[in-house]
C-alpha positions as CSV (number, residue, x, y, z in Angstrom):
1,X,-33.4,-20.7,1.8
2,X,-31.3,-19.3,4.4
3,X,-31.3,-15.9,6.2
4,X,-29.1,-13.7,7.2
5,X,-29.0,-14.8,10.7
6,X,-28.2,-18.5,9.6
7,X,-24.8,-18.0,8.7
8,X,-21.6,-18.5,10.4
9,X,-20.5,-15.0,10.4
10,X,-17.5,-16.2,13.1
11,X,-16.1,-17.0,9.5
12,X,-15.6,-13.4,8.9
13,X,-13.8,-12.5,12.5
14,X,-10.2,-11.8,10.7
15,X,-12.5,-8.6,8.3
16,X,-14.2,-8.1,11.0
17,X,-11.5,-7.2,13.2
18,X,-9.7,-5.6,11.1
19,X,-12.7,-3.1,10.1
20,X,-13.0,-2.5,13.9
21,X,-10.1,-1.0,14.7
22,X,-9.7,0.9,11.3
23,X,-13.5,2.6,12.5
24,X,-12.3,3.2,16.2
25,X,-8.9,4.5,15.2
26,X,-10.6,6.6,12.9
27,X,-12.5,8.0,15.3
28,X,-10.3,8.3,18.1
29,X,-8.5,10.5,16.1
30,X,-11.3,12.7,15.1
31,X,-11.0,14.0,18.8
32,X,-7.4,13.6,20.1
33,X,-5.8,17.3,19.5
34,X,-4.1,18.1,16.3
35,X,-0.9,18.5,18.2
36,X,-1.6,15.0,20.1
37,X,1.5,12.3,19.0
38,X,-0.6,10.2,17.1
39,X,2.6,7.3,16.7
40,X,1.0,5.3,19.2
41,X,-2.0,3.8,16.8
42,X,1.0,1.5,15.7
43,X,-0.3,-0.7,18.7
44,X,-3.7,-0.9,18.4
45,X,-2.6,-1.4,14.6
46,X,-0.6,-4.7,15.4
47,X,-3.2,-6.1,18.1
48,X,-6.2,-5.7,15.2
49,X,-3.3,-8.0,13.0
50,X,-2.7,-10.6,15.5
51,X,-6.2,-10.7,16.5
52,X,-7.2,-11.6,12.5
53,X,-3.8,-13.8,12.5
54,X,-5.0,-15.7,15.7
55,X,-8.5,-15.7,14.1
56,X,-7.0,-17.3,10.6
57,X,-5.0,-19.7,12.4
58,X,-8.1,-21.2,14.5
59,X,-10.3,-21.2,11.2
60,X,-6.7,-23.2,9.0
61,X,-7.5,-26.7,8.0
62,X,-11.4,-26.6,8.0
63,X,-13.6,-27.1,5.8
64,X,-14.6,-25.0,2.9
65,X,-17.8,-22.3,4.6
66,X,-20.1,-20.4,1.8
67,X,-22.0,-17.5,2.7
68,X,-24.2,-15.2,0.7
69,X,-24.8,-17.8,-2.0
70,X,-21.1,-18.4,-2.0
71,X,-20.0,-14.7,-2.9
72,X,-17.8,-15.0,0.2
73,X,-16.1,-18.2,0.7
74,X,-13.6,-19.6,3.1
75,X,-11.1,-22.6,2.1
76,X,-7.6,-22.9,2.3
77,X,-6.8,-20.7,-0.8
78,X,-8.1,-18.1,1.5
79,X,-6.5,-18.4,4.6
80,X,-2.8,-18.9,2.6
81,X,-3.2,-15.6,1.0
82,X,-5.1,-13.7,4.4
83,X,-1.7,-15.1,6.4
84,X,0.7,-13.7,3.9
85,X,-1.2,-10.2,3.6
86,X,-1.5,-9.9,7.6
87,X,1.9,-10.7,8.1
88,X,3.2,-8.3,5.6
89,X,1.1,-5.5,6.5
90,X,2.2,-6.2,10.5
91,X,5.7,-5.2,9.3
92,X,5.0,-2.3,7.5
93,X,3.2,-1.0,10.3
94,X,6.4,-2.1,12.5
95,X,9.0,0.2,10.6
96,X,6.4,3.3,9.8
97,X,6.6,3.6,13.7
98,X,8.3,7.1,13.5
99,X,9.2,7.1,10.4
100,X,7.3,10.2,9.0
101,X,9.1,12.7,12.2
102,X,10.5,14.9,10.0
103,X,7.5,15.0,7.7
104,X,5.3,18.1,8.8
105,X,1.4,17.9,8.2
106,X,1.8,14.5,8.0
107,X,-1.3,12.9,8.7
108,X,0.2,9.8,10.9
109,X,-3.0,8.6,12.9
110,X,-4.5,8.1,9.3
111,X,-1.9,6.5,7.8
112,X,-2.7,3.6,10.4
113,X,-6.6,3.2,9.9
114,X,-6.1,3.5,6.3
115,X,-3.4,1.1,6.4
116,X,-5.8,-1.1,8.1
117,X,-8.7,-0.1,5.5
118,X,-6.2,-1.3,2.3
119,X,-5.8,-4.7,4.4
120,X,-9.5,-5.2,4.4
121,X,-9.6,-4.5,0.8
122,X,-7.0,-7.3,0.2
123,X,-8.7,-10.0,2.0
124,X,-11.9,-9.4,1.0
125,X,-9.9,-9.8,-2.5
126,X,-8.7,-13.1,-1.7
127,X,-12.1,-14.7,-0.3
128,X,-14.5,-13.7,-3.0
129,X,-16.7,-15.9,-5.4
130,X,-18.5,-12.9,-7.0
131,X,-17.2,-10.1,-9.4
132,X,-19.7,-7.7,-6.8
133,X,-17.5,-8.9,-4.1
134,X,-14.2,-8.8,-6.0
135,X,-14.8,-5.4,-7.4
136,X,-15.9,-3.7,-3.5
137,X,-12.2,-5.2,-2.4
138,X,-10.1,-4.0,-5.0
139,X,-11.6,-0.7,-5.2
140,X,-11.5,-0.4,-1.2
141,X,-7.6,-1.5,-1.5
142,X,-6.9,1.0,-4.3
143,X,-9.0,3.6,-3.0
144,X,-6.5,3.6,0.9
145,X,-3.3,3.1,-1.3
146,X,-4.5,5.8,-3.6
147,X,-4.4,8.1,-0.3
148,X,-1.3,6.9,1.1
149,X,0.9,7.0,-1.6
150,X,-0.3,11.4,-1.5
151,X,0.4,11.4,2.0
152,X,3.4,13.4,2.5
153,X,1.1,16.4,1.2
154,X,3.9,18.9,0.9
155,X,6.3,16.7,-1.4
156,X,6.1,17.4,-5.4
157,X,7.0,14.0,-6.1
158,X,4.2,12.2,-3.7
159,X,2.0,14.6,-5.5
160,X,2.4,13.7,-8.7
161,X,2.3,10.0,-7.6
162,X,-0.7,10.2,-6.2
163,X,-2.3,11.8,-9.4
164,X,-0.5,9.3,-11.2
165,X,-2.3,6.3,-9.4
166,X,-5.6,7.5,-9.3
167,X,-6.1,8.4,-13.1
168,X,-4.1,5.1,-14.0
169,X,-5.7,3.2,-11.5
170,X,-9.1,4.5,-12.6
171,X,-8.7,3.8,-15.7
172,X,-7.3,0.0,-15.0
173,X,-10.5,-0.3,-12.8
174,X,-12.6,0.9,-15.6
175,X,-11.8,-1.9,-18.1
176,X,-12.4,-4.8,-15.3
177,X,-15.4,-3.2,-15.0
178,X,-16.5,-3.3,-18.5
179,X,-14.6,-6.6,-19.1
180,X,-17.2,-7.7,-16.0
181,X,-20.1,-6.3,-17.8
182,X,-19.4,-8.6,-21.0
183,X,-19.2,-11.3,-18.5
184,X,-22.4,-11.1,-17.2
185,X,-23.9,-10.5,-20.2
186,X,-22.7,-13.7,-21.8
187,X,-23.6,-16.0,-18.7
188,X,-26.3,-14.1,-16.9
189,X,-24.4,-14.3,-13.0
190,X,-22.0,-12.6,-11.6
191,X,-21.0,-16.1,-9.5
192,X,-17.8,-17.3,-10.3
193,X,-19.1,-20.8,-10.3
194,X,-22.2,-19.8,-12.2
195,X,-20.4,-18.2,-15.1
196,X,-17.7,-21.0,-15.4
197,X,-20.6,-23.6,-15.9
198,X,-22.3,-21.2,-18.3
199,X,-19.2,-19.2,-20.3
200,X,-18.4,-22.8,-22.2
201,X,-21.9,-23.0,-23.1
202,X,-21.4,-19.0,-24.7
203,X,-18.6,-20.2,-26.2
204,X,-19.8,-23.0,-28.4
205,X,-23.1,-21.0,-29.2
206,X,-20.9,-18.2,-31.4
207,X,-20.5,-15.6,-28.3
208,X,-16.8,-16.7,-28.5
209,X,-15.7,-13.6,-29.4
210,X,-17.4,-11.2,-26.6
211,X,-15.8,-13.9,-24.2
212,X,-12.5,-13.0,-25.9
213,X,-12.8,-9.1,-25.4
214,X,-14.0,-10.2,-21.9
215,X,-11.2,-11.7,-21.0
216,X,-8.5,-8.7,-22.3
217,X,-10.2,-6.0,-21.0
218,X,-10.2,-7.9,-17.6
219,X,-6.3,-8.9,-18.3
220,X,-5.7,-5.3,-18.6
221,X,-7.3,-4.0,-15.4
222,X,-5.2,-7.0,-13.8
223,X,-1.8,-5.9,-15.5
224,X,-2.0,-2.6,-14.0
225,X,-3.1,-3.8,-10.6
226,X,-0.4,-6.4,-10.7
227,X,2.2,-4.3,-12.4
228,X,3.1,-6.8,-15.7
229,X,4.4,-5.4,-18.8
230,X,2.8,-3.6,-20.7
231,X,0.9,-2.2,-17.8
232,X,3.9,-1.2,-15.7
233,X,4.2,2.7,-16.9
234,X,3.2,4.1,-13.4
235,X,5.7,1.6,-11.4
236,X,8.1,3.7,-11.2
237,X,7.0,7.2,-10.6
238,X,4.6,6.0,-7.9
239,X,7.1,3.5,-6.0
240,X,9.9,6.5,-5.9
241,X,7.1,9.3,-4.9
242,X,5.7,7.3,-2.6
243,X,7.0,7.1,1.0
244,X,9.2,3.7,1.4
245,X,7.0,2.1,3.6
246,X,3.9,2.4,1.2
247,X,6.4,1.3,-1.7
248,X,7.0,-1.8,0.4
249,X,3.3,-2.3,1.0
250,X,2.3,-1.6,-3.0
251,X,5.1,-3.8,-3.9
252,X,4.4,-6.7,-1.6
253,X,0.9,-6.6,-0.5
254,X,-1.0,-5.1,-3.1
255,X,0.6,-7.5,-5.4
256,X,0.0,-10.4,-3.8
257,X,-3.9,-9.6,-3.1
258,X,-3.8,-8.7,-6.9
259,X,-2.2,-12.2,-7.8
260,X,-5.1,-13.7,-5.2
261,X,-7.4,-12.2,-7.0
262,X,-6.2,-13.5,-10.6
263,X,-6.1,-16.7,-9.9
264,X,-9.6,-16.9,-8.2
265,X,-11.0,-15.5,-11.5
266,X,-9.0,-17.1,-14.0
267,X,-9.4,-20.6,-12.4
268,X,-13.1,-20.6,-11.8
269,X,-14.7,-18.3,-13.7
270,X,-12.2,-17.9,-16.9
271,X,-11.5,-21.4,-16.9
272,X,-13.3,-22.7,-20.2
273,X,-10.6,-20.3,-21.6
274,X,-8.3,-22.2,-20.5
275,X,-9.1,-25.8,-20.4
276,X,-10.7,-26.1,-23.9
277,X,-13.3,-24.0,-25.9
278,X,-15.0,-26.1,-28.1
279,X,-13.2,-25.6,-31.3
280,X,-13.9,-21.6,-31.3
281,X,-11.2,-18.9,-31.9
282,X,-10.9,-18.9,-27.9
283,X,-9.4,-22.6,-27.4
284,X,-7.5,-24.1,-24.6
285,X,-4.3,-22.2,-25.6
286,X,-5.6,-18.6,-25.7
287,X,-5.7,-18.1,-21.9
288,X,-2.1,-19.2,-21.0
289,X,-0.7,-17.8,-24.3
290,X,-2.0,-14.0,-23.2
291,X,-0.1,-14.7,-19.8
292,X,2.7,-16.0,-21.1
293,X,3.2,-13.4,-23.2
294,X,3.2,-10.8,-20.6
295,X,4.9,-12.6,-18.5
296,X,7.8,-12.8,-20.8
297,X,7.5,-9.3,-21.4
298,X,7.7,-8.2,-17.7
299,X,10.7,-10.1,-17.3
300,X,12.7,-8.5,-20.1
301,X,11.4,-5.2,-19.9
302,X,12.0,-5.0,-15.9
303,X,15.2,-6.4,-16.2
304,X,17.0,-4.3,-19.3
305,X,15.2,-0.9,-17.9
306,X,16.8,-1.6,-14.6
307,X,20.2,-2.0,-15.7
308,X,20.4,1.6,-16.5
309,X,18.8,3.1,-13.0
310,X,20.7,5.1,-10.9
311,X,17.9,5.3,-8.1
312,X,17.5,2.4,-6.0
313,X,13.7,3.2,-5.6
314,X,13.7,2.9,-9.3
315,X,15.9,0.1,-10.0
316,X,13.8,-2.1,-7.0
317,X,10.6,-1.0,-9.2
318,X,11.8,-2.6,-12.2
319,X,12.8,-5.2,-10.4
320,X,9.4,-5.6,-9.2
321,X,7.9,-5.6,-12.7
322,X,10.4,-8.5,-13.4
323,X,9.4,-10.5,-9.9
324,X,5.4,-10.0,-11.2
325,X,6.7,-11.9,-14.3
326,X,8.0,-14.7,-12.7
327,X,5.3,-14.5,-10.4
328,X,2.9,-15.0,-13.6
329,X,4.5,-17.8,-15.1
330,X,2.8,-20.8,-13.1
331,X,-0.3,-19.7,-13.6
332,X,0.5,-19.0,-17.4
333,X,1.9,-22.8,-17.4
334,X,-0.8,-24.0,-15.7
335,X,1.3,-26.7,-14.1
336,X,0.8,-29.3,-11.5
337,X,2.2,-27.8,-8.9
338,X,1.2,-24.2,-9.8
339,X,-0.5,-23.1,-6.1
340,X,2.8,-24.4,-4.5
341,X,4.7,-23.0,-6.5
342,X,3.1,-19.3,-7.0
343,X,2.9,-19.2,-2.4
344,X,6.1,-20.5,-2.0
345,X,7.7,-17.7,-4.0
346,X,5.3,-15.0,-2.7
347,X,5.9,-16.2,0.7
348,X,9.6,-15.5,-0.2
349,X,9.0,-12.2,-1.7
350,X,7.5,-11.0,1.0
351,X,10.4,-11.5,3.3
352,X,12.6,-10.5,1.0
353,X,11.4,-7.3,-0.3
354,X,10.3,-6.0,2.8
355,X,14.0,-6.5,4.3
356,X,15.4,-4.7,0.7
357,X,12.9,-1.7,1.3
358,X,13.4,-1.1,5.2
359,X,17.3,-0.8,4.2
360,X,16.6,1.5,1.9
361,X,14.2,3.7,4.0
362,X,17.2,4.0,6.8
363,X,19.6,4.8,4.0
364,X,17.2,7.3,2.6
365,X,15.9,9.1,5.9
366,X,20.1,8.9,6.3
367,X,21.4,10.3,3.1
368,X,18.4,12.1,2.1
369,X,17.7,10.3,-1.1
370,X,17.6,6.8,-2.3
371,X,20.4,7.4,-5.1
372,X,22.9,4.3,-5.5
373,X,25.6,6.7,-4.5
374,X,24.4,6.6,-0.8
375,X,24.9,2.9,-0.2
376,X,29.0,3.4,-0.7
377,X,30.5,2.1,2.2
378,X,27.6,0.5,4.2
379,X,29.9,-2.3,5.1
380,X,31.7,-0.1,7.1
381,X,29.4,2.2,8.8
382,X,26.7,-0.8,9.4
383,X,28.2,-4.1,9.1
384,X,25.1,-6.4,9.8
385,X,22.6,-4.1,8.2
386,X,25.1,-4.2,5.3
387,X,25.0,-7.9,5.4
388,X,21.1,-8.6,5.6
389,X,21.2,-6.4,2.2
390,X,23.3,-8.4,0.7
391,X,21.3,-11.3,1.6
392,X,18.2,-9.8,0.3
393,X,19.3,-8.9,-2.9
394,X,21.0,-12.2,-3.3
395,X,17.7,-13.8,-2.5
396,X,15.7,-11.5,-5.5
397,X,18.6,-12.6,-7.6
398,X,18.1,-16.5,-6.9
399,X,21.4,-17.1,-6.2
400,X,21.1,-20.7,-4.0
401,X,20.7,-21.3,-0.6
402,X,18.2,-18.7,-0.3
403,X,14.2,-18.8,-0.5
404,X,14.2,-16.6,-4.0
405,X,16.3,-19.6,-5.6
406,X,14.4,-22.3,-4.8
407,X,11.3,-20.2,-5.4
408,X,12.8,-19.3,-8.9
409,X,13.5,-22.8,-9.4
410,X,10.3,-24.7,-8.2
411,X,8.7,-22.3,-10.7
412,X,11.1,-23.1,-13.4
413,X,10.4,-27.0,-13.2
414,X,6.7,-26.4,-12.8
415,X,7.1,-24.6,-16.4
416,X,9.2,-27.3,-18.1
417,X,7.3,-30.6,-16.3
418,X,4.4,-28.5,-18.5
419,X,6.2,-28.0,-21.4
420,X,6.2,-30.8,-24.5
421,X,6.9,-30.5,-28.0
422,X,3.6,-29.2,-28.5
423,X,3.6,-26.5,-26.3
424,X,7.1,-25.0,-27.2
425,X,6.4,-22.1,-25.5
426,X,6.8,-23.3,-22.1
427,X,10.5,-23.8,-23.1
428,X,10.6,-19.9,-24.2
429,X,9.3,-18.7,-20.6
430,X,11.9,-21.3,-19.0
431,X,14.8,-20.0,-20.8
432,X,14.0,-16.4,-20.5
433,X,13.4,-16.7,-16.5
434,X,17.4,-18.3,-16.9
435,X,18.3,-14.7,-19.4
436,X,16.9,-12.5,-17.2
437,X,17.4,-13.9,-14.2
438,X,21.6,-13.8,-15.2
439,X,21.4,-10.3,-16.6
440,X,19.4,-8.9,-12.8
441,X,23.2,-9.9,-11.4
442,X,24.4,-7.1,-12.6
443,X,22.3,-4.4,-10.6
444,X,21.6,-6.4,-8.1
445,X,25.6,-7.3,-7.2
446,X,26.0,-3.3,-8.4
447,X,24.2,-2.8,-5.1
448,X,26.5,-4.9,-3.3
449,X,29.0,-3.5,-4.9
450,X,28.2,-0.3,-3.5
451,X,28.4,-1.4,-0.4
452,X,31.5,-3.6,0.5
453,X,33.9,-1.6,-2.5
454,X,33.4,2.0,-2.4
455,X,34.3,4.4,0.6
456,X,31.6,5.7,2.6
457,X,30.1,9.2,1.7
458,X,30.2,9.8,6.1
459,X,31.9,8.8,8.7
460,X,29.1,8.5,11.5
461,X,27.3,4.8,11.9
462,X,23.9,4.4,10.4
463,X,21.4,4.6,12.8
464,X,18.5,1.8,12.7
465,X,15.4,2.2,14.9
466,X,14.1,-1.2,16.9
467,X,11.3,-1.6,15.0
468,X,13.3,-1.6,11.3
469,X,16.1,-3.8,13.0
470,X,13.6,-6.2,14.0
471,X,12.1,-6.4,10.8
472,X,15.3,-6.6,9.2
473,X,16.1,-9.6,11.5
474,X,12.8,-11.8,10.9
475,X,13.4,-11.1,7.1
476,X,17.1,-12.2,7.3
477,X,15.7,-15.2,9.5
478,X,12.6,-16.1,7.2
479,X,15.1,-15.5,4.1
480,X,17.8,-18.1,5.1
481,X,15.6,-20.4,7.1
482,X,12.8,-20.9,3.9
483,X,15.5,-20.8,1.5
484,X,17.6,-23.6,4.1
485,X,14.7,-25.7,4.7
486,X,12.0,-25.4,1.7
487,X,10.6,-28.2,2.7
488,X,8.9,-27.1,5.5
489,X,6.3,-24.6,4.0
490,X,6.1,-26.7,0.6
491,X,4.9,-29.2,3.2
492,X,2.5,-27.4,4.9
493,X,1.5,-25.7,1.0
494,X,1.1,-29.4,-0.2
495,X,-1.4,-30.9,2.7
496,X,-3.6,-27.8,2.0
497,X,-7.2,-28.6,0.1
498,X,-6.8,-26.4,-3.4
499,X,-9.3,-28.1,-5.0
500,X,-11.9,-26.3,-2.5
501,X,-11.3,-23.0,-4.2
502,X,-12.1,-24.4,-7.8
503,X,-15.8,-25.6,-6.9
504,X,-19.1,-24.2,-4.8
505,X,-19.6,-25.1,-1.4
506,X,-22.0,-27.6,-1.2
């Protein structure tokens, strides 16, 4: 049996940093001065990420590494979802650098460590094999984005977001809970690997139905974490309360740890309920059919509320709620090329919606609110910022030629190569992806719109800082190139070892 001290803990350098410089910034801020400009842990902030990118990059391509009984695992699966969460946290950091000037009593050297403290949360997420491990990330990612969504302490509306966040997010964390307590009941481990061997054995010995209540009270903690209808009900609120660089970091980072997360549980330790369950009322369908369902519903319900939003904050959240859908439909479909497919379009969402939101903060900080009113006449005041909008929202769109088409339509083929006569419903979820996917033109291009045929609301240029411009430019880059060139990160996506996160390390 091995020790502590056996392990290869080198495995765990990316946490480890990262947990480093969130406990030395913390400190180092205990005893600057109060008055002390406290901007400068962006730097720190960014060497802790390329340290733990550096570190991921090394540890890409080798071989699947267990420790703790293989409650913390890293394999490919891992290091995918660590890249995308590092890189998208880098550039949040990147355009918070003075972003909160005019915000008095903000607390900006703890915006940083906590920032840090949410990424941990996130990759610890992404590399567990145990619902103890799971459960200590998500909580330590809600926990930090509980705080920084109430960080502008003397806003009403961050306020209430915050409160919003924790009850609902409380509650959400409540029901995996329990939903992990039926779990362990029924298969006697709180292993991933463990319980998948055992939960088919539960199901065929008249448990069937505790493994069904299982698997929806679980469901439900995920829809809220991963904000799928009918779980979406705080979206809104929280993403306009909160300050537009946490909004971009709930909308793109949180969800794709969330969506990590999901498909490390429902591939290893859900997957009797969804590969077969021995003629009981949970059979091979039951699984997908749940997904599907709120998949579909996501997608409908985010599109036709966002047709009526007058907020941009607002109308992105309900576009978000429609992105989780699509998001969802691979692993709903179960296809063949369902990790591909589900990266590939995260990958692309990341760019994307951190280009859309860093727009918006410079039009908000600029107009003073994020109404649709204050884009009029962007084309004239900022050409190029105008133009790497446009190609954003063109991307969430899927209009071709950029990476959201081709990640709309690699998911769209995955759903129909899965679909047959007898599973009809994979035909349903293709042609309301096409539905919804049309009607978002309309507040997407109202956007546009905005910008290219209405007369500014000021005369003066908008004013972009270094740091958003150059996140606006690797976005605009990563959003042509990927959507130019697909095949060069479905390349890299396809040589990757998926398998290794379905089975134990030996």
């Amino acid at each position: 049996m091995k020790t502590l001290i056996d392990f290869d803990w080198t495995v765990m350098a990316p946490e480890l940093t990262i947990a480093g410089m969130a406990a030395l910034l913390s400190v180092i801020d205990l005893f600057l001065h109060p008055n002390k400009d406290r901007r400068f842990f962006m730097w720190p902030t960014l060497i802790a990420i390329g340290t733990a990118i550096g570190f991921v990059a090394t540890q890409w391509g080798k071989p699947a590494y267990q420790i703790l009984a293989d409650t913390y695992r890293v394999d490919d699966f891992a290091f995918v979802f660590k890249m995308i969460l590092l890189i998208g946290t880098a550039l949040v950091a990147v355009i918070s650098y003075g972003a909160f000037r005019r915000e008095k009593g903000f607390a900006e050297g703890e915006y940083y460590y906590l920032l840090l403290v949410a990424l941990l949360g996130g990759m610890v997420m992404t590399s567990s094999g145990d619902l103890i491990t799971l459960f200590v990330g998500l909580e330590l990612l809600s926990i930090a984005t509980y705080i920084l969504v109430g960080m502008r302490k003397r806003a009403i509306t961050s306020n209430e977001a915050a409160w919003k966040n924790v009850v609902l997010g409380g509650v959400a964390s409540a029901f995996i809970l329990y939903g992990m307590s039926f779990l362990y009941g029924l298969t006697g481990s709180t292993n991933l690997f463990t319980m998948k061997e055992r939960l088919g054995e539960a199901l065929t010995s008249g448990y069937d139905l505790y493994a069904w209540l299982a698997l929806f009270l679980i469901v439900f903690g995920f829809g809220f974490k991963v904000a799928v209808a009918p779980f979406h009900m705080w979206v809104p609120d929280v993403y306009q309360g909160a300050p537009t660089p946490i909004t971009a970091f709930l909308a793109v980072i949180s969800k794709t740890a969330a969506f990590a997360l999901m498909l490390r549980v429902f591939l290893t330790g859900f997957l009797p309920l969804f590969q077969g369950g021995g003629g009981t009322l949970v059979d091979e369908e039951t699984g997908g059919r749940l997904l599907l369902t709120m998949a579909g519903l996501s997608m409908i319900l985010g599109t036709v509320i966002a047709l009526r939003q007058q907020d941009a904050k607002r109308l992105l959240a309900y576009s978000s709620i429609a992105q989780a859908g699509v998001i969802l439909v691979p692993m709903a479909t179960w296809g063949p090329f369902l990790f591909p497919s589900t990266v590939y379009y995260l990958v692309g969402y990341l760019f994307t919606t951190l280009g859309a939101f860093t727009v918006l903060m410079l039009i908000e900080g600029d107009a003073g609110d994020s109404k649709l009113s204050s884009f009029a006449g962007l084309s004239r005041r900022a050409p190029l910022t105008a133009g790497a909008m446009a190609l954003f929202l063109l991307s969430l769109a899927g209009i071709p030629v950029t990476v959201g088409f081709f990640g709309k339509f690699y998911i769209l083929m995955n759903a129909i190569v899965t679909g047959s006569p007898e599973h009809w419903a994979m035909y349903l979820i293709a042609g309301i992806m096409l539905m919804t996917t049309v009607a978002s033109y309309f507040y997407y291009f109202g956007i546009i719109r905005m910008m290219y045929f209405r007369p500014p609301q000021r005369r003066e240029g908008l004013r972009v800082p270094v740091g958003a411009m150059m996140v606006i430019g690797i976005a605009f880059i990563a959003t042509l190139g990927l959507g130019l060139m697909p095949q060069w990160i479905l390349g890299i996506l396809g040589n990757l070892d998926w398998g290794a996160a379905l089975s134990p390390v030996k």
